[in-house]
C-alpha positions, 0 to 999 in steps of 0.5 A: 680170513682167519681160523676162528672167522672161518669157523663161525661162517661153517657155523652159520652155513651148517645152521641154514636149513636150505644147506641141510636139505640140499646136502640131504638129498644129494647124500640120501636121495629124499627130500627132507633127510637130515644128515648129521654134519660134524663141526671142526674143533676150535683149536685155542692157541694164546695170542701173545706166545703161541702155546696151543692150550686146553679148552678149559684153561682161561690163562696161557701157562707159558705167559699167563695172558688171559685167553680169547675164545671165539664166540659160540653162537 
């Protein structure tokens, strides 16, 4: 399984509300509580050379090839 795979599975499983009341209780103790939960950041790295790059860059400055995101629900 890969990164941006990995990613978008925490994704759906933050989003569920069974996980979010089930992870509010055991964290607060009430039913019902709604615990703020962060989401890693995506790391963006080009697919052709490697180079780690800005999230707001759409071409690689080392190889110039366009950048894949991971789709954002």
């Amino acid at each position: 399984m890969d990164a941006n795979s990995l990613q978008q599975r925490m994704n759906e499983i933050q989003k569920d509300a069974s996980f979010s009341n089930a992870l509010g209780k055991l964290l607060s103790g009430r039913p019902g509580y709604k615990p703020v939960i962060e989401t890693k950041q995506v790391i963006v790295k080009c697919k052709h050379c490697g180079k780690i790059m800005d999230d707001s860059q759409k071409f690689c400055d080392e190889c110039g090839a366009r950048v894949e995101r991971p789709a954002k629900n």
